[in-house]
Each structure stands twice: as C-alpha cells, then as structure tokens.
N, C-alpha and C positions, 0 to 999 in steps of 0.2 A: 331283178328277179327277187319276189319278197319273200316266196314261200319256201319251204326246204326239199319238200319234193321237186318243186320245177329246177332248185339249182340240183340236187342231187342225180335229179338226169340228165339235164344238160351238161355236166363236169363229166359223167359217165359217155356221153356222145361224141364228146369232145377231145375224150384221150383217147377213146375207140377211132376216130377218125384220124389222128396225127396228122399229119401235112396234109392232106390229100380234101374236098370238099363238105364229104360226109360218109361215113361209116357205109358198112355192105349190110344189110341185112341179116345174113347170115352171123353177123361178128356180135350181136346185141346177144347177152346171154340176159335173162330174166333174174335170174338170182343177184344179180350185181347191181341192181338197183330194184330190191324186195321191198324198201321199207315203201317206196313211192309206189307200187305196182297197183292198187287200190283208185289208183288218178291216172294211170298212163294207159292208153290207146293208139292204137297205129290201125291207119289207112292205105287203102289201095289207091292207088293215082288212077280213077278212071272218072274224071271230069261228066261222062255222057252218063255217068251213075249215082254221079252225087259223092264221089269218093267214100264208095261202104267201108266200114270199120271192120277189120281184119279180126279185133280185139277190143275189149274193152274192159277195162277194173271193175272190181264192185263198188266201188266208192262212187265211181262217173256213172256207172248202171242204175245206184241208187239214186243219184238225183235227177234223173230223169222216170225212174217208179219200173223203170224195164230192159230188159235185156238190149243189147246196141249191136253185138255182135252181127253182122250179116245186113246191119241197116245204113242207108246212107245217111252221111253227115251233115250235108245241106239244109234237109228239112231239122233240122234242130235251129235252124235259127230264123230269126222273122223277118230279118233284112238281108236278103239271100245276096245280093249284089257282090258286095263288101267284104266278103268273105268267100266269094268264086273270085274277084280279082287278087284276092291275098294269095289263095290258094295255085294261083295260075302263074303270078310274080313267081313265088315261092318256087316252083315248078321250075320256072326258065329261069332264073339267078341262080339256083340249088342254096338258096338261103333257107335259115330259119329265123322265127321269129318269137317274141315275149309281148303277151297280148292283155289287154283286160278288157275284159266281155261283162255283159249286166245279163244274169237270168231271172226270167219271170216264171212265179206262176198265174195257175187259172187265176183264184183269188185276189191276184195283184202285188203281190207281194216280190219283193225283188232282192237281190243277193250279186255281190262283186265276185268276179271269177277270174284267176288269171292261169294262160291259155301258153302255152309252148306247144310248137308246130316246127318238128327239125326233120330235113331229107334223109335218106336211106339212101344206099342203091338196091337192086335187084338183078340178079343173073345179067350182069353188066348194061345195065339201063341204070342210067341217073338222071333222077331220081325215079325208082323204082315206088317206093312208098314214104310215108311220114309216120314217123315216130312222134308221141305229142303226150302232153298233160294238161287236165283239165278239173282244178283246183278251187273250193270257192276261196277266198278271201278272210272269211266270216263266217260263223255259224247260228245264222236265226234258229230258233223253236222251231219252224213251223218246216226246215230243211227237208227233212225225209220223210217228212209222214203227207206233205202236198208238195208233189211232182214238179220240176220245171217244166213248163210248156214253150219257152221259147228262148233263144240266145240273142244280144247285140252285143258287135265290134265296137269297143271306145275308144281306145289308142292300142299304138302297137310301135317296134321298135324292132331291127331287125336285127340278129345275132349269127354268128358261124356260117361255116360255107361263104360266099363272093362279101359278104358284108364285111366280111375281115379284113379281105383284099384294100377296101376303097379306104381312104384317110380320112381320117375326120379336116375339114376347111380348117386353113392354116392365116391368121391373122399380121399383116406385115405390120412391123411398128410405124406409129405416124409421125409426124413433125413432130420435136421434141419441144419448141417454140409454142408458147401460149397465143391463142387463139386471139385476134382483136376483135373486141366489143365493135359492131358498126354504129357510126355518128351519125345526127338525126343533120339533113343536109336538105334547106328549102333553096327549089330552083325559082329563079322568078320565071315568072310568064302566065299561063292560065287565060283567063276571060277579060276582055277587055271593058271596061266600065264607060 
C-alpha cells in the first residue's frame, strides 16, 4: 500500500475487525479515518446492480467531474469482466484487496490509481457491503478540470479477511551437495556407411 489514505483505512478496518473476518458496518465510525474520507467510498453488494455506491468522497466525485452516490460501480470501468470476478471472489472469500487501476480520460490522457476494496458485514450477512478507496497515484495538470471516463484493473494483491488465514508457500531446503556439471558422453552407433 503506497498511499497514506489506503493504509490509514485499512489499519482502521483492521483493528475494527479484531479476530473475526471483517468489521460490521455499523462499527466504521467516519471521523476515525477523516483525513482519508475525500477517497473512501462503500458499496452495496448487489451484483444484478452494478454494486451502487452507498457513498462517495469528493476527492473520487471530483475525478470522475460528478456526483457517484446512488450510481453503480461497474460502468466506471471499461473492462467490466475483471473487476465483477474481483468483486464476486471478494464476495465469497470475505477478502479484501490493494489494487492498481489506470484511469483515462476522453482526451487520452491517463493517471495510476490505487484501489482498496475491504468487506463489511450488515445486519448479520457477510459481507453485507465494501468499504473501499480510490486514490490516484499522481497528480497530472489536467486531473480535475478533464474527467476520467474510464477505469482498468492492473494488478492486485489480496489483504484481510480469509487471505490472512492461507500461508504464504513454504520452501524446503535442498541438497546441501553441489550440483554435477553433466559430461558430454558420444554413444557409438547412428547410420551405417
């Protein structure tokens, strides 16, 4: 995580969850992660909707030129696929994840973004919604005053909830013994003359 808002809410999600896979909903107070709130957005988990946005900052409203609240999340990006199976994973593991996205605008012009997507519960469903930030990287000129028009997923890395659970691959030591060089070995035989 590069930026300080995506760690400052994820450290905030993460001591709200304690043992358990993700925070309740109700337990995210706003004020305890104000200085991020300008980037941070949470969705409703309804896949047949496009997962609409509950909330949105002005910092993520501004770079898209308009209000996000009540709109769904899908059409923000241009390769919709890859980001309904992230969202779907995410969903059925109760993980979250640390993303970098490229946004464009009309003009062509493009900007690195990095993307945190962590579960919620809700009135005992998990996950109920996701809590998330949506960051650029960088700040071009041309940022707010020409809109993104579109999002793509470039890598991602999964964080909290089940992802904690699994071990990272555990490497056994090998032969302590040096390897032999193999020797160059002519068989006879081949084509008869």
């Amino acid at each position: 995580m590069k930026l300080a808002s995506t760690r400052e809410v994820f450290a905030y999600w993460d001591r709200s969850r304690g043992s358990r896979l993700a925070p309740d909903r109700e337990e995210i107070e706003p004020g305890a992660i104000r200085r991020a709130l300008g980037d941070v957005f949470m969705l409703d988990i309804e896949p047949g909707c496009g997962h609409p946005f509950r909330l949105a900052g002005t910092r993520l409203c501004a770079l898209f030129g308009r209000e996000l609240k009540g709109t769904p999340f899908f059409p923000l990006w241009t390769d919709v696929e890859p980001i309904r199976d992230l969202m779907k994973t995410l969903a059925n593991d109760v993980s979250g994840t640390v993303a970098r996205a490229t946004g464009r605008n009309a003009e062509g012009g493009s900007v690195g973004l990095e993307m945190l997507l962590l579960p919620l519960g809700q009135r005992g469903h998990m996950p109920g919604r996701f809590l998330g930030t949506l960051t650029p990287l960088d700040m071009p000129w041309w940022l707010h005053a020409r809109p993104l028009t579109g999002l793509r997923l470039e890598t991602l890395r999964f964080v909290g909830g089940l992802a904690d659970a699994t071990q990272a691959p555990r490497f056994l030591a090998g032969d302590p013994r040096p390897l032999q060089r193999p020797t160059f070995v002519v068989y006879e035989g081949g084509r008869g003359r």
